[in-house]
C-alpha positions as CSV (number, residue, x, y, z in Angstrom):
1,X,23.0,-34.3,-15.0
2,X,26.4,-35.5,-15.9
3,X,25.8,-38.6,-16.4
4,X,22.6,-37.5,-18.9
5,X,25.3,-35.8,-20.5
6,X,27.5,-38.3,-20.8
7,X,24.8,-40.9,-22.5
8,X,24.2,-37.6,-24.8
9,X,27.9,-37.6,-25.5
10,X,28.1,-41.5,-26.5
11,X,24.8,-41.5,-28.6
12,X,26.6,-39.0,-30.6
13,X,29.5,-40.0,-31.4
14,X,27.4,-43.9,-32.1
15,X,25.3,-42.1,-34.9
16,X,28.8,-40.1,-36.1
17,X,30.3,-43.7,-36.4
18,X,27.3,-45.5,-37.7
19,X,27.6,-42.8,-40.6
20,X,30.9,-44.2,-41.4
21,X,29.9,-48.0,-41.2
22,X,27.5,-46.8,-44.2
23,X,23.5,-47.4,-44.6
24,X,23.1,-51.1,-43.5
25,X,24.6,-49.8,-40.0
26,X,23.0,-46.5,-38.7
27,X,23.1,-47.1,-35.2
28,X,19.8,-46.4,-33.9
29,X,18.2,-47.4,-30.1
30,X,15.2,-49.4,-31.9
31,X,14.3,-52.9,-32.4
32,X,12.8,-55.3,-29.9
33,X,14.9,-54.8,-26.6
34,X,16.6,-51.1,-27.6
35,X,19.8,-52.4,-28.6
36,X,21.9,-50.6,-30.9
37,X,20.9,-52.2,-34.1
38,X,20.0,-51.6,-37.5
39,X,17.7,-48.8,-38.3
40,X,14.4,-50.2,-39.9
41,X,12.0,-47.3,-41.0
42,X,9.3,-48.0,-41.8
43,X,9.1,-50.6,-39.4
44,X,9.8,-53.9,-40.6
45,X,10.1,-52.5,-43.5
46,X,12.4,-55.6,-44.8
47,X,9.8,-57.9,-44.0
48,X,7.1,-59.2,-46.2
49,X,3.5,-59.9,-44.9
50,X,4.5,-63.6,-45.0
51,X,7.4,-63.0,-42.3
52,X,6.6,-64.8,-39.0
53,X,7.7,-62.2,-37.2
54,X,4.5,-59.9,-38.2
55,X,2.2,-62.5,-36.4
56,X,1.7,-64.8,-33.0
57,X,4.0,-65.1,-30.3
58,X,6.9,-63.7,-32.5
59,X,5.0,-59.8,-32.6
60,X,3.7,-60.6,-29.1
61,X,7.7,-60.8,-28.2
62,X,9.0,-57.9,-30.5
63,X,6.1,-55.5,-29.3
64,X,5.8,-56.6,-25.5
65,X,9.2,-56.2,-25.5
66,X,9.8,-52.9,-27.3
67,X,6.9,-50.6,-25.8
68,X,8.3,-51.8,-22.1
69,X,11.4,-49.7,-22.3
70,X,11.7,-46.6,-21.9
71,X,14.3,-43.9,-23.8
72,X,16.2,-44.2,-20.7
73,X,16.6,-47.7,-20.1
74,X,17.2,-48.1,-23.8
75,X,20.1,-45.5,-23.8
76,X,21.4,-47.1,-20.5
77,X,21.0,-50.2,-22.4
78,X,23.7,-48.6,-25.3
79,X,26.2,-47.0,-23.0
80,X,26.3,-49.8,-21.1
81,X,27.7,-51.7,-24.3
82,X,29.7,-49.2,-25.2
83,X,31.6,-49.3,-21.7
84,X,32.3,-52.7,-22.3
85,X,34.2,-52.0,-25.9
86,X,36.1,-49.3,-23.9
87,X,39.3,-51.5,-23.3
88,X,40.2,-54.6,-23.6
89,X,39.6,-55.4,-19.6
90,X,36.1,-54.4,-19.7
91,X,35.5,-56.3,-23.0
92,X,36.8,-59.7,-21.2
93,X,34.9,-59.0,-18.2
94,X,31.8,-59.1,-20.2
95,X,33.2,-61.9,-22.2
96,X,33.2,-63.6,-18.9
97,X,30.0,-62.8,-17.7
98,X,28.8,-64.2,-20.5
99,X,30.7,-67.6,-20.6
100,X,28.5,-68.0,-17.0
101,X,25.4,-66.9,-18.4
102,X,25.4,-69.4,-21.2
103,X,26.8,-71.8,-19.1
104,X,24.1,-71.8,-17.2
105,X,21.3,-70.9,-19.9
106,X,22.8,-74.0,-22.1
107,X,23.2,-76.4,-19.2
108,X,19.3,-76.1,-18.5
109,X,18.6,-76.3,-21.6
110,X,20.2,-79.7,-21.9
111,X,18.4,-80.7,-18.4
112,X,14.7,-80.0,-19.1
113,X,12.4,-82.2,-20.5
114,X,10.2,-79.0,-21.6
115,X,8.8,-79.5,-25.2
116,X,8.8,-76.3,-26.3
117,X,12.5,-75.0,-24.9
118,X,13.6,-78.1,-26.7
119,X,12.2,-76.9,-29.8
120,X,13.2,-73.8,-29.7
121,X,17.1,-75.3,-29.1
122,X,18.5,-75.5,-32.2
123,X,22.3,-76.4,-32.5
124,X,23.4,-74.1,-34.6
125,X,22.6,-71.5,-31.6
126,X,24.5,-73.0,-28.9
127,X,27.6,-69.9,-27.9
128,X,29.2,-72.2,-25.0
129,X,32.1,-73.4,-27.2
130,X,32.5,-70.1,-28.8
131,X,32.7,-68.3,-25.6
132,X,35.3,-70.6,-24.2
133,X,37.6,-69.9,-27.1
134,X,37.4,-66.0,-26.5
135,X,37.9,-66.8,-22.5
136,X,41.3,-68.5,-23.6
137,X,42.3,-65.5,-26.2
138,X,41.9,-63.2,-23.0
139,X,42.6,-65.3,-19.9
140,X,44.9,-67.8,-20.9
141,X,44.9,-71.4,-21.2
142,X,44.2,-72.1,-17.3
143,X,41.1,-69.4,-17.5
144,X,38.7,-71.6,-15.8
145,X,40.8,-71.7,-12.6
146,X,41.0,-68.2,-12.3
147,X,37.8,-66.9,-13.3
148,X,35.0,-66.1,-10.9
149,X,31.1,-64.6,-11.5
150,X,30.2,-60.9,-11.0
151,X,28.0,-60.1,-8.3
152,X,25.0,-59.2,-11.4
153,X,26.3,-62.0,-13.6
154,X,25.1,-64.6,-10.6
155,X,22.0,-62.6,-10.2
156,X,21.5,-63.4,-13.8
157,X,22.4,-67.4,-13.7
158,X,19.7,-67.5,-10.4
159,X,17.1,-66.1,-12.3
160,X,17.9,-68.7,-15.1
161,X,18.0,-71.3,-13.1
162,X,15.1,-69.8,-10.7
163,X,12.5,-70.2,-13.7
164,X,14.0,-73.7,-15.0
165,X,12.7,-75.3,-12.0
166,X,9.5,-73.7,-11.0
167,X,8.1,-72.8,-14.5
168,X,10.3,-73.7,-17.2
169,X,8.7,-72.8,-20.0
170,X,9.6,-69.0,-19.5
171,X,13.0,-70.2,-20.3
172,X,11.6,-69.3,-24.2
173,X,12.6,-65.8,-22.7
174,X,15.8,-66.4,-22.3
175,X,16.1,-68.1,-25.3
176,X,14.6,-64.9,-27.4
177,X,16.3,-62.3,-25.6
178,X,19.8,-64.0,-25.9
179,X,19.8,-66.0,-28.9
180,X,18.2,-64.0,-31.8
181,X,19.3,-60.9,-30.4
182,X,23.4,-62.3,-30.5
183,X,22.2,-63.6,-33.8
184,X,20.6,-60.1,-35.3
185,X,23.5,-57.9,-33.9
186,X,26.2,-60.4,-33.8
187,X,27.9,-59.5,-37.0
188,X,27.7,-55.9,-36.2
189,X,28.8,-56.3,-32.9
190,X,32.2,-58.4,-33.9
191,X,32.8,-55.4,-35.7
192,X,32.4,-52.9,-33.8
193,X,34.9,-54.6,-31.0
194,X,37.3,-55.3,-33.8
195,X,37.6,-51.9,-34.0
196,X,37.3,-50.3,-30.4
197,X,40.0,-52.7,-29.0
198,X,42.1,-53.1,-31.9
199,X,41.9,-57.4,-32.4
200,X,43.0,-58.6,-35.0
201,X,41.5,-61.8,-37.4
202,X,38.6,-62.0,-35.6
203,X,40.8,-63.1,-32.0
204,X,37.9,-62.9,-28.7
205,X,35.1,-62.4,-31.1
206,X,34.0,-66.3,-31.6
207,X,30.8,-65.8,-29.6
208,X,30.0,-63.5,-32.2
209,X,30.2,-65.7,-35.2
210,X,27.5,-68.0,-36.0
211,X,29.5,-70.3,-38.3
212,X,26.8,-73.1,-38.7
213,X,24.5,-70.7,-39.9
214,X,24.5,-69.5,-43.9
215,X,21.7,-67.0,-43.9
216,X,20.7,-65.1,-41.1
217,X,17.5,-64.1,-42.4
218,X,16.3,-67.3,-43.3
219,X,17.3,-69.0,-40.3
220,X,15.4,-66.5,-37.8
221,X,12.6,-66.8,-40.2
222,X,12.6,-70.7,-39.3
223,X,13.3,-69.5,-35.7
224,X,9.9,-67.0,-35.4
225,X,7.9,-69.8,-37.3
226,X,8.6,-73.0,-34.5
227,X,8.2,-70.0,-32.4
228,X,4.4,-69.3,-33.5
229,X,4.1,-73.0,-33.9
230,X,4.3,-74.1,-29.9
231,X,1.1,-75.0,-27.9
232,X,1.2,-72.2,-25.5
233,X,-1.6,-70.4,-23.8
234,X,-2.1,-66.7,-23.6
235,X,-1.3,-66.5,-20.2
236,X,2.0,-68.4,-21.3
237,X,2.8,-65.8,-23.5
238,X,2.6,-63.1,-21.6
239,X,4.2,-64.6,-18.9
240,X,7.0,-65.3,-21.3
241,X,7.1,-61.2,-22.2
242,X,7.4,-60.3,-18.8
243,X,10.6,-62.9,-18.9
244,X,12.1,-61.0,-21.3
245,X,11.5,-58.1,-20.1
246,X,13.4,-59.4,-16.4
247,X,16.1,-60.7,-19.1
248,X,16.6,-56.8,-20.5
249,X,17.2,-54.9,-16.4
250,X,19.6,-58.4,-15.9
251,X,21.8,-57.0,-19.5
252,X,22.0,-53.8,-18.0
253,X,23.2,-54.5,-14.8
254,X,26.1,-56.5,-16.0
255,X,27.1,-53.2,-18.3
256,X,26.4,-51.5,-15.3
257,X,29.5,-53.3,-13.7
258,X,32.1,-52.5,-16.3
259,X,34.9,-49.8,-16.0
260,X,35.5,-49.0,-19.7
261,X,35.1,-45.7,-21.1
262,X,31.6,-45.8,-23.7
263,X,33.3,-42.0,-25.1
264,X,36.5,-43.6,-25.7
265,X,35.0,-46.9,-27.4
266,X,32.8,-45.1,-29.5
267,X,35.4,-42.1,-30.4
268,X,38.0,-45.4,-31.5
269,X,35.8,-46.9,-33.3
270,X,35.5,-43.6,-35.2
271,X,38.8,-43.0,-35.9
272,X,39.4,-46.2,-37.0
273,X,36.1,-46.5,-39.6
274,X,37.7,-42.9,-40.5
275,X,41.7,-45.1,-41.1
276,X,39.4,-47.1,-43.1
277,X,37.7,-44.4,-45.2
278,X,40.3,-43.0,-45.9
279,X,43.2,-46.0,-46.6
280,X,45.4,-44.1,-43.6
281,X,46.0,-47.6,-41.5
């Protein structure tokens, strides 16, 4: 019961601070995977009937994944994000589970010889050199000596590296449930660690920052269409769902892991949208 109450507590307090972010940002648990992202009612309402996402394997992702979670994963999913903006220790400890997670994601991707993951790899996605700027902002130039994988961060790297050899095309899961979703909330996300922890100029938020890519919009668009466009059969698909889905429980478990506070994240980030308002910082 606590701990119900607790998720109660942060979901509060989110909504309270997406208020204050203003209408592009009402913090909602919607969207494929139930991450704290832009509310969109009606649904897809910012789409056209020409967007790729409202056909193929693109909808086969967004729905398969959306209907698979329930309320409670998806609010474990938030709190659990929210613990990681709770201090500055927490936040590096996810930073770091990340820089393994990529590492490992971006390192298969360079090794297969799969069509369709190649595709799918564009560039302008890669986070590896991003992340290893933010792991010297908070460990210090001789980070990669003194770093070492969480117990559910190599859980995660096994199951990427688990699929890359025996059935590699349900790396595409990996690649949806990482990629577009850094990309959709990625923005949003910068900001709201910006102002939980206090950093200033943008200083540990680089994996955040997409700086190759001009429109957003347009470049998921392009994503979701070579998407649709891959020779893949329906069992493919679905198996590639189900990926995802396996992708989703990994996220949580890393939150899972982290110290930080999600009340006094989300109650920061509050007061300092409120400095903001207000001109009071």
């Amino acid at each position: 019961m606590a701990r119900v109450g607790q998720r109660r507590s942060v979901l509060s307090i989110v909504f309270a601070v997406g208020c204050l972010y203003g209408p592009c940002c009402n913090f909602v648990t919607s969207g494929s995977r139930g991450v704290v992202g832009p509310r969109r009612s009606p649904r897809y309402a910012v789409e056209t009937k020409a967007s790729p996402r409202l056909e193929g394997m693109a909808l086969m992702l967004d729905d398969g994944t959306r209907k698979s979670h329930s309320i409670a994963e998806s609010t474990q999913f938030v709190t659990g994000f929210f613990k990681g903006l709770g201090d500055q220790e927490s936040f590096s400890k996810l930073v770091t589970s990340l820089y393994f997670i990529y590492q490992a994601m971006e390192d298969e991707f360079d090794k297969t010889e799969n069509t369709n993951v190649r595709d799918l790899d564009f560039p302008e996605l890669r986070r590896l050199s991003a992340i290893e700027a933010d792991m010297a902002y908070f460990h210090g130039p001789s980070w990669r000596e003194s770093i070492r994988p969480s117990a559910a961060t190599r859980r995660y790297c096994e199951q990427i590296r688990k699929v890359a050899s025996t059935d590699s095309t349900l790396l595409l899961g990996h690649q949806y449930s990482r990629y577009v979703g850094d990309l959709f909330g990625g923005q949003m996300m910068s900001g709201m660690a910006k102002k939980s922890l206090g950093l200033q100029d943008g200083a540990g938020t680089s994996f955040y920052t997409f700086q190759d890519i001009d429109d957003t919009k347009a470049f998921i668009d392009k994503w979701y269409s070579t998407l649709n466009g891959l020779d893949l059969s329906h069992s493919q698909k679905q198996a590639i769902v189900d990926e995802a889905n396996v992708v989703f429980k990994l996220n949580i478990d890393i939150f899972e892991e982290l110290d930080g506070s999600p009340i006094s994240a989300a109650w920061n980030m509050m007061i300092s949208s409120l400095k903001e308002r207000f001109s009071l910082a």
